[in-house]
TORRODREN-539132 format. One record per atom (N, C-alpha, C): x, y, z; residue number from 1; atom name. Coordinates in Angstrom, 2 decimals. Layout:
# TORRODREN-539132
- x,y,z,seq,atom
- X,Y,Z,NUM,CA
...
This chain:
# TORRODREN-539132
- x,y,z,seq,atom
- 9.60,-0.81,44.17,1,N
- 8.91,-0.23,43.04,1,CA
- 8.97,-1.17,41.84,1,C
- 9.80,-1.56,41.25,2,N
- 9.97,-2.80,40.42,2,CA
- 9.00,-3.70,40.61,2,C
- 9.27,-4.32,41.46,3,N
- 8.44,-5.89,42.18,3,CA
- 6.98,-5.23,41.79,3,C
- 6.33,-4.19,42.14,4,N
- 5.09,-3.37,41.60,4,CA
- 4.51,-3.67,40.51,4,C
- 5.65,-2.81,39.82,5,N
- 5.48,-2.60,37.72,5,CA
- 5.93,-4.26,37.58,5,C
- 6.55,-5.14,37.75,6,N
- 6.70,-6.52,37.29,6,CA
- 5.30,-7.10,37.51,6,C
- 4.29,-7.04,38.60,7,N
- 3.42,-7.61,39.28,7,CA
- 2.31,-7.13,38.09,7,C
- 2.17,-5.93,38.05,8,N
- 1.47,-5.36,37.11,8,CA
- 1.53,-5.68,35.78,8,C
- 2.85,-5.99,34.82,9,N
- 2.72,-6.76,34.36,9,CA
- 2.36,-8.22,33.84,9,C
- 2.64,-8.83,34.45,10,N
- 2.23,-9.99,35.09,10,CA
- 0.81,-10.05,35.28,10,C
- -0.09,-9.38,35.71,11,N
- -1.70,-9.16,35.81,11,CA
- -2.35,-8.91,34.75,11,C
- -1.27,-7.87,33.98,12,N
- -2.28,-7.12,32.64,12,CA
- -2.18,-8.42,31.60,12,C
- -0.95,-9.08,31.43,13,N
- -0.58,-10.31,30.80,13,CA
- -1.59,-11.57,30.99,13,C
- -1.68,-12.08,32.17,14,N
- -2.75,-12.97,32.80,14,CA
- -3.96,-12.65,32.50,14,C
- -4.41,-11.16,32.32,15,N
- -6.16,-11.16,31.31,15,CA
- -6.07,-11.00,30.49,15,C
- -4.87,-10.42,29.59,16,N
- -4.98,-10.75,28.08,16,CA
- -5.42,-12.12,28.23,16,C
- -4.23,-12.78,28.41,17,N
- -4.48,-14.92,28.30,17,CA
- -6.00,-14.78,28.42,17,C
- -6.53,-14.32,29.80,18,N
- -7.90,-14.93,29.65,18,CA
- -8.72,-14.50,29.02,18,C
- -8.60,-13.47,28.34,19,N
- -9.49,-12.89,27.60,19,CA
- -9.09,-13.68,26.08,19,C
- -8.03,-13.95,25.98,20,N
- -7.63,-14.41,24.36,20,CA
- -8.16,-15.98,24.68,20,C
- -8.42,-16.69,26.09,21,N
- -8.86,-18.04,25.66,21,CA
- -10.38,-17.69,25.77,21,C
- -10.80,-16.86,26.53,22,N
- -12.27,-16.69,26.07,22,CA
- -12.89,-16.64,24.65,22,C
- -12.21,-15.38,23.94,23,N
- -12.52,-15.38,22.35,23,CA
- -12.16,-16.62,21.51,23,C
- -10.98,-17.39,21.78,24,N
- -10.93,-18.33,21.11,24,CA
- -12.15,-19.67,21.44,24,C
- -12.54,-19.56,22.33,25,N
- -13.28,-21.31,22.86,25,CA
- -14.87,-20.63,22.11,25,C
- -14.88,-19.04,22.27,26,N
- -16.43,-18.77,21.96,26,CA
- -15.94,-18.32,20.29,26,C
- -15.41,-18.20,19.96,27,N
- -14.96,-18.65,18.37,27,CA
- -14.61,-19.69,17.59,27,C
- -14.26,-20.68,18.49,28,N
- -13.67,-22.01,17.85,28,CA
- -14.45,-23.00,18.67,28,C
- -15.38,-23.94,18.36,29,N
- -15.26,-24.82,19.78,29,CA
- -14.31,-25.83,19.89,29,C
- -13.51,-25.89,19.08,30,N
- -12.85,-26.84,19.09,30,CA
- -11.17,-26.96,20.34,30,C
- -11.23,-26.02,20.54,31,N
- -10.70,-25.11,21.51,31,CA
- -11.23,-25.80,22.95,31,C
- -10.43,-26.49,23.34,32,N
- -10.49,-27.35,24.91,32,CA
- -9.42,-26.23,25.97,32,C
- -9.92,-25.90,26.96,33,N
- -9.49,-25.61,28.66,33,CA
- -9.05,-26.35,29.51,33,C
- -8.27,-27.45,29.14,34,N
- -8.51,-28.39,30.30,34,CA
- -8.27,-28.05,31.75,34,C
- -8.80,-28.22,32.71,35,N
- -8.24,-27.76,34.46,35,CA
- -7.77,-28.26,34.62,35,C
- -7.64,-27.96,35.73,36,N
- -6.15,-28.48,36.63,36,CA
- -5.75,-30.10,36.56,36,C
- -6.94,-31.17,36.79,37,N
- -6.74,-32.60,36.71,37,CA
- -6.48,-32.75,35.33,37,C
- -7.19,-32.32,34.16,38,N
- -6.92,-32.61,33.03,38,CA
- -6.02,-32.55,32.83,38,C
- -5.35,-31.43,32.87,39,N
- -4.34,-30.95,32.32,39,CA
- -2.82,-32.43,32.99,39,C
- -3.34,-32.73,34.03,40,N
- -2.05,-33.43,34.41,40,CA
- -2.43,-34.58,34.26,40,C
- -3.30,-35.31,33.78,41,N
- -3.98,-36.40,32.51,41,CA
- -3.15,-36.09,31.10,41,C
- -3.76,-34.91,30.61,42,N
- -3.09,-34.90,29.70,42,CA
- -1.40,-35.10,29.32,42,C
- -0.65,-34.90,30.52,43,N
- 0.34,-34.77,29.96,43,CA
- 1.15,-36.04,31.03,43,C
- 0.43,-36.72,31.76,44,N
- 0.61,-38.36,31.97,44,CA
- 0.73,-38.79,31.04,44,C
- -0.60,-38.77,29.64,45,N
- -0.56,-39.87,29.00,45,CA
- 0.26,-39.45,27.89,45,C
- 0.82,-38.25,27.70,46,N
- 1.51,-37.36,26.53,46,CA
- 2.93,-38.27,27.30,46,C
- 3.27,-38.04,28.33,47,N
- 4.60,-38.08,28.66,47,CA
- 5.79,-37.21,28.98,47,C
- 4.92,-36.17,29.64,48,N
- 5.23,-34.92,29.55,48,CA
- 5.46,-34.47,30.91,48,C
- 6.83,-34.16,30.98,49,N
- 7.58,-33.55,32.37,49,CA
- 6.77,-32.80,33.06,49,C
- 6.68,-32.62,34.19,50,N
- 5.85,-31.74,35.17,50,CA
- 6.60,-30.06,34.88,50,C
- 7.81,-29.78,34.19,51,N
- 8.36,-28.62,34.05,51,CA
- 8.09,-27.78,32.62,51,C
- 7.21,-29.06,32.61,52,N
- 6.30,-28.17,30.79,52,CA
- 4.89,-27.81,31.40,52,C
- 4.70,-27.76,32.64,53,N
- 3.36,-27.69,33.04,53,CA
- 2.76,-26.44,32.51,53,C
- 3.49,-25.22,32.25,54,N
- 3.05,-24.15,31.76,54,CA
- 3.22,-24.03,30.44,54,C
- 3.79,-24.54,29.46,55,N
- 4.63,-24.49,27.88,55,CA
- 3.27,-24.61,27.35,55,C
- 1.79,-24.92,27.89,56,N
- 0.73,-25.31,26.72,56,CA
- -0.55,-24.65,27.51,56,C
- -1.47,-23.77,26.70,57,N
- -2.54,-23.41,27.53,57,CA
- -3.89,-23.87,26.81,57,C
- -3.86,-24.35,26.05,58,N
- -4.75,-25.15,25.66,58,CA
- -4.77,-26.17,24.98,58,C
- -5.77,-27.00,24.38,59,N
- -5.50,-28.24,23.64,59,CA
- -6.69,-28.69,22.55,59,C
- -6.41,-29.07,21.39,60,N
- -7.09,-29.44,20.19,60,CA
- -7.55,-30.91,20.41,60,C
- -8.33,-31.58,20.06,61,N
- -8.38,-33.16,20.16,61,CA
- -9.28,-33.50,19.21,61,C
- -9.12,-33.87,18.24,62,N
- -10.12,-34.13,16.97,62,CA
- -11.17,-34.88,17.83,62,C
- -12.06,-34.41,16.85,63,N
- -13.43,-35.06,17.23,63,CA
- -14.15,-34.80,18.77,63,C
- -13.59,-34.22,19.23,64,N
- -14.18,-33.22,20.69,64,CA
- -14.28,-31.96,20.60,64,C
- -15.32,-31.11,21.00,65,N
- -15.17,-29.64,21.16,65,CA
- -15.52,-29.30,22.40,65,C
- -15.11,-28.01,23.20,66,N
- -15.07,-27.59,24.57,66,CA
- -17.08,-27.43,24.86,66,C
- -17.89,-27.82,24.36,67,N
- -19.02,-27.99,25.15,67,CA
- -19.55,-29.43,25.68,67,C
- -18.58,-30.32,25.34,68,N
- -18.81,-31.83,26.09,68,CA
- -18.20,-31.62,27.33,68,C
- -18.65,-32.84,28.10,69,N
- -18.38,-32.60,29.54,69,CA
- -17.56,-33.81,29.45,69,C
- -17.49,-34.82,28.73,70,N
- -16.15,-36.07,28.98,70,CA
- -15.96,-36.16,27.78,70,C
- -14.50,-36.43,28.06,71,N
- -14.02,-36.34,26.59,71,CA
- -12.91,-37.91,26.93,71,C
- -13.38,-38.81,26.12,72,N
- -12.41,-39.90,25.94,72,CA
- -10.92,-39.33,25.79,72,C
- -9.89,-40.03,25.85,73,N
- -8.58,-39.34,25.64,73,CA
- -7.43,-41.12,25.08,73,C
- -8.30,-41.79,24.96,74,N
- -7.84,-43.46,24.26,74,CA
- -6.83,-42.84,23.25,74,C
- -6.95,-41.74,22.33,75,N
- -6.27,-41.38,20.89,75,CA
- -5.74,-40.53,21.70,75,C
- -4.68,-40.63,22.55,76,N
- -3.90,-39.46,23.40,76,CA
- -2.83,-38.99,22.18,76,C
- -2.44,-39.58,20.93,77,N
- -1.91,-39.39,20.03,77,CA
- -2.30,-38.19,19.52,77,C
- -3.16,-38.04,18.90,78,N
- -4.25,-37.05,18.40,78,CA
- -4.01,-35.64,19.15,78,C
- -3.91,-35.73,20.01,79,N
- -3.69,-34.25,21.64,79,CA
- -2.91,-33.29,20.28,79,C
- -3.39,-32.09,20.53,80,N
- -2.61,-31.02,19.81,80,CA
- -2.68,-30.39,21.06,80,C
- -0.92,-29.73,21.48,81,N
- -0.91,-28.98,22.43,81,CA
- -1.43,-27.24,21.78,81,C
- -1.57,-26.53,22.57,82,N
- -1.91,-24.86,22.13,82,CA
- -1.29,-23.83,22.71,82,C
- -0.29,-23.04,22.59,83,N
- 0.95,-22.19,23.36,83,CA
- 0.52,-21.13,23.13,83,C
- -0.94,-19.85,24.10,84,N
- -0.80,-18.87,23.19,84,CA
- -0.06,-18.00,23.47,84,C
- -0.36,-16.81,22.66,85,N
- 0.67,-15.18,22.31,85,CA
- 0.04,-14.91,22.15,85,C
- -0.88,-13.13,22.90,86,N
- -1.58,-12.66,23.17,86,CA
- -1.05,-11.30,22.58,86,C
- -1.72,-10.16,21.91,87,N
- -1.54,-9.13,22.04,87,CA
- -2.61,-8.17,21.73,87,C
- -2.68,-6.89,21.72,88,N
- -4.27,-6.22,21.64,88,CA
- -3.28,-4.90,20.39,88,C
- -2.27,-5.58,19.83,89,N
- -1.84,-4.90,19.19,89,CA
- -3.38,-5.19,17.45,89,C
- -3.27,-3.77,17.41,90,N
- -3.59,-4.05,16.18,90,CA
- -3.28,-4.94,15.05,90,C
- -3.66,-5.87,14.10,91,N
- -2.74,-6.19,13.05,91,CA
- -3.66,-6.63,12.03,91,C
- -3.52,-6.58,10.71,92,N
- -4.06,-6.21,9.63,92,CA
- -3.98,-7.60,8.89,92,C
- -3.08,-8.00,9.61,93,N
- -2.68,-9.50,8.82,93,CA
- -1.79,-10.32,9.68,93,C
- -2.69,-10.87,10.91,94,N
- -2.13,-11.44,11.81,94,CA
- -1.37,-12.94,11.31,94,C
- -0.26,-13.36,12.07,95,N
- 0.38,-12.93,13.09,95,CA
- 2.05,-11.77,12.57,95,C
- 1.40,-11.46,11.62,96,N
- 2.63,-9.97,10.60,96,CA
- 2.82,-8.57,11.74,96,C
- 3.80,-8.77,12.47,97,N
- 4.18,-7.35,13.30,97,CA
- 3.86,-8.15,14.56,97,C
- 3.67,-9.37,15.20,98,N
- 3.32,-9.60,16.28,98,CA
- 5.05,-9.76,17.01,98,C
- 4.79,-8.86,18.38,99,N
- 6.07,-8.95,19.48,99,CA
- 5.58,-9.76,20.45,99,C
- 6.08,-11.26,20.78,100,N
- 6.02,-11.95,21.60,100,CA
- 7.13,-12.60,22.76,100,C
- 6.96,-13.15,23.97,101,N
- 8.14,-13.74,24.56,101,CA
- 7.73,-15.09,24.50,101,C
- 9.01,-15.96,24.85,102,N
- 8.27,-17.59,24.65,102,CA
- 9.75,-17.63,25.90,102,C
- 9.08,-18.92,26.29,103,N
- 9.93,-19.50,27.04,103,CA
- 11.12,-20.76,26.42,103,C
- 11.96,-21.20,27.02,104,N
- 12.73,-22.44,26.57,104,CA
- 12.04,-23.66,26.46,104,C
- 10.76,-23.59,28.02,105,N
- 9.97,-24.89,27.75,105,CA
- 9.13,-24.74,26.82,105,C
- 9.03,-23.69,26.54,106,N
- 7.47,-23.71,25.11,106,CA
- 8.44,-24.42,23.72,106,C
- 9.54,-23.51,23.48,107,N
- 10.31,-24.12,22.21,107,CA
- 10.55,-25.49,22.52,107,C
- 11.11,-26.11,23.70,108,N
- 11.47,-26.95,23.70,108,CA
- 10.30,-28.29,23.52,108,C
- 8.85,-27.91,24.07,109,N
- 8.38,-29.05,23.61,109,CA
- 7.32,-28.54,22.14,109,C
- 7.73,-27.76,21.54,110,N
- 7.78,-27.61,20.62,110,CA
- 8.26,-28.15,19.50,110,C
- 9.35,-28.62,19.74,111,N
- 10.49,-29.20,19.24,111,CA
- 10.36,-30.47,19.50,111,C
- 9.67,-30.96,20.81,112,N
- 9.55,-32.50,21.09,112,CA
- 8.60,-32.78,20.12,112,C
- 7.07,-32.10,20.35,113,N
- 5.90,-32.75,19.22,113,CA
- 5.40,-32.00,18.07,113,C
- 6.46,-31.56,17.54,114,N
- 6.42,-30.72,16.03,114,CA
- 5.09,-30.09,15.71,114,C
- 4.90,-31.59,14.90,115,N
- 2.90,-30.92,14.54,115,CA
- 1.80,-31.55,15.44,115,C
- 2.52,-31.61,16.41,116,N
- 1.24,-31.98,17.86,116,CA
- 1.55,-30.79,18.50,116,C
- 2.10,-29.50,18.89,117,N
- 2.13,-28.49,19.15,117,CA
- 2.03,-27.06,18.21,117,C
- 1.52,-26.35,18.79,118,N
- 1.04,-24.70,17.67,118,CA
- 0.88,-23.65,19.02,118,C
- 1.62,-22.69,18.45,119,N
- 1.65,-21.69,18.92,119,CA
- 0.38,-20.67,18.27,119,C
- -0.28,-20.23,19.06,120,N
- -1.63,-19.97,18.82,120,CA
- -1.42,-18.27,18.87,120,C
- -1.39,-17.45,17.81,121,N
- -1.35,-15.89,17.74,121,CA
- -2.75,-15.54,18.03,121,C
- -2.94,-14.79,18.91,122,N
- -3.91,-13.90,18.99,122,CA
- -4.48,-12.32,18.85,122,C
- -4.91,-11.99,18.21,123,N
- -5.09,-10.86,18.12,123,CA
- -6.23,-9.95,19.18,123,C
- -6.49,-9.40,20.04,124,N
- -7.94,-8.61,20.58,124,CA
- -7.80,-7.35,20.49,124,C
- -7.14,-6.80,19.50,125,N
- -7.50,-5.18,19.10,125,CA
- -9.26,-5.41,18.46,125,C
- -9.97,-4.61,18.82,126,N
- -11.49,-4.75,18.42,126,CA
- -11.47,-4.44,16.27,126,C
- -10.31,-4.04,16.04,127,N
- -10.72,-3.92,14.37,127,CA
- -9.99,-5.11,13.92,127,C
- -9.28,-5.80,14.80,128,N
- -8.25,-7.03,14.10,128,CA
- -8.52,-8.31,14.84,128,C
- -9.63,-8.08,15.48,129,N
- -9.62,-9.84,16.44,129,CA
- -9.64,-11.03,15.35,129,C
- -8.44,-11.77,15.84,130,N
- -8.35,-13.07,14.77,130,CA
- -7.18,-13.94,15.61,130,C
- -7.14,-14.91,15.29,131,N
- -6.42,-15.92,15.62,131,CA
- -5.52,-16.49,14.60,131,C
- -4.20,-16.97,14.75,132,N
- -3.44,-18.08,13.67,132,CA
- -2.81,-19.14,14.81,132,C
- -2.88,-20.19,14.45,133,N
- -1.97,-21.40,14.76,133,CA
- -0.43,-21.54,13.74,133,C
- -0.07,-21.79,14.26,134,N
- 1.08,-21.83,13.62,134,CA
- 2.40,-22.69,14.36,134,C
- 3.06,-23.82,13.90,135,N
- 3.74,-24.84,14.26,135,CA
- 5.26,-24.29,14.20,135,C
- 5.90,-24.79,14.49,136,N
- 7.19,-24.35,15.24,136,CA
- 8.00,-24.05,13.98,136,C
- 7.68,-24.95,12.72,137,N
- 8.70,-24.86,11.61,137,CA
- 7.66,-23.87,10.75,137,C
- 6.55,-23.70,11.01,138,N
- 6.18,-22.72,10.12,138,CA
- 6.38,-21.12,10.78,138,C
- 6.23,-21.20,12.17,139,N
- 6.86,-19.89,13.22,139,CA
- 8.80,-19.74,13.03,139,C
- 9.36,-20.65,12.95,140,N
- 10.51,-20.61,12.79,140,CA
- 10.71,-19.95,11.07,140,C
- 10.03,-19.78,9.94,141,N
- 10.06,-19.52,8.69,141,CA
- 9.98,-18.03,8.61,141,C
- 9.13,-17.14,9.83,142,N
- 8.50,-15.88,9.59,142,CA
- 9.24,-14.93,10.57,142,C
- 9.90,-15.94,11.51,143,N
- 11.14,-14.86,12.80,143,CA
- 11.48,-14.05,12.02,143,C
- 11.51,-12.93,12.23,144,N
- 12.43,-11.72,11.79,144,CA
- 13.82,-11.56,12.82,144,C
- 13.57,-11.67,14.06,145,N
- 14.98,-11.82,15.20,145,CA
- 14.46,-12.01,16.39,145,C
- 15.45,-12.64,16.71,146,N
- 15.11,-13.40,17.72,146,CA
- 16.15,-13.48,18.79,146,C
- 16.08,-13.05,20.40,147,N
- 16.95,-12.79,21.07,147,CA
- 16.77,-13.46,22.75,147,C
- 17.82,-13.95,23.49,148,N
- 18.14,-14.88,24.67,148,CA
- 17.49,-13.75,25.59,148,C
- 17.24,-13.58,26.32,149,N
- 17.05,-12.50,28.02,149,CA
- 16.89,-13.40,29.21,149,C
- 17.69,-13.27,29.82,150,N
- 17.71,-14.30,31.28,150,CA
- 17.22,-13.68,32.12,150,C
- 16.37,-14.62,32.72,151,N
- 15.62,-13.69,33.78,151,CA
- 16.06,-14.25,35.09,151,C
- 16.61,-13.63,36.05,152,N
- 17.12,-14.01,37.18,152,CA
- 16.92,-14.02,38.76,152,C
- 16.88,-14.49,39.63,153,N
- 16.70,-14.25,40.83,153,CA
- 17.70,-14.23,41.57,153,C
- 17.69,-13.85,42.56,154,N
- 18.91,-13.32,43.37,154,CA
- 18.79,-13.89,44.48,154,C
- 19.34,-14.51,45.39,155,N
- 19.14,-15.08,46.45,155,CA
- 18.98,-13.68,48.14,155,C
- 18.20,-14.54,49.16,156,N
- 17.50,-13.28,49.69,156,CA
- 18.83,-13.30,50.80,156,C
């Protein structure tokens, strides 16, 4: 029964994401998807462990927006990673009252590329849809508390 309600979670979570990168790419174009090859381009030329493969779900790149079909990547400098946080919570003044989880690899390469990474708030309540970016030391300024939960597996 667990394994169920976890799974289910896990699903309802996975279309928020896609629904929050939909509104953002058809709100922003600046807002890149990269797939699957990109994505492990991108983080070749970033320098970026195969165990951050999930810590970033989208990416900024000045002077490109998500309706080109090639996008040079020479200024791999430039790469803004995008970490979002999804919720359909209402909010009046996003990201004010937002409950999120983050992982160790999100903080942690967070922490590697300061202001080359942003944690991207999303809002999709239909009276509050909005977006904030927000960088690790400006997210680190607005924590109200903040707490460890280990998530564990058990051997079979």
């Amino acid at each position: 029964m667990g394994r169920e309600h976890s799974y289910t979670i896990t699903l309802d979570n996975n279309n928020s994401e896609k629904e929050a990168i939909q509104f953002l790419i058809n709100s922003d174009k600046n807002f890149i998807n990269p797939d699957k090859e990109s994505r492990k381009l991108i983080m070749e030329l970033l320098g970026i462990e195969k165990k951050f493969s999930r810590a970033f779900d989208l990416v900024l790149i000045p002077g490109y927006t998500n309706i080109e079909k090639v996008i040079d990547l020479n200024q791999s400098s430039e790469v803004i990673l995008v970490e979002l946080k999804t919720t359909k919570k209402k909010l009046e003044n996003n990201p004010q009252g937002f409950f999120f989880g983050a992982t160790e690899n999100e903080f942690d390469l967070a922490r590697k590329f300061e202001d080359k990474f942003r944690f991207c708030f999303v809002s999709l309540h239909p009276e509050s849809k909005s977006y904030k970016l927000l960088t690790l030391k400006e997210l680190n300024a607005i924590i109200k508390t903040k707490r460890v939960q280990y998530q564990i597996n058990l051997k079979n």
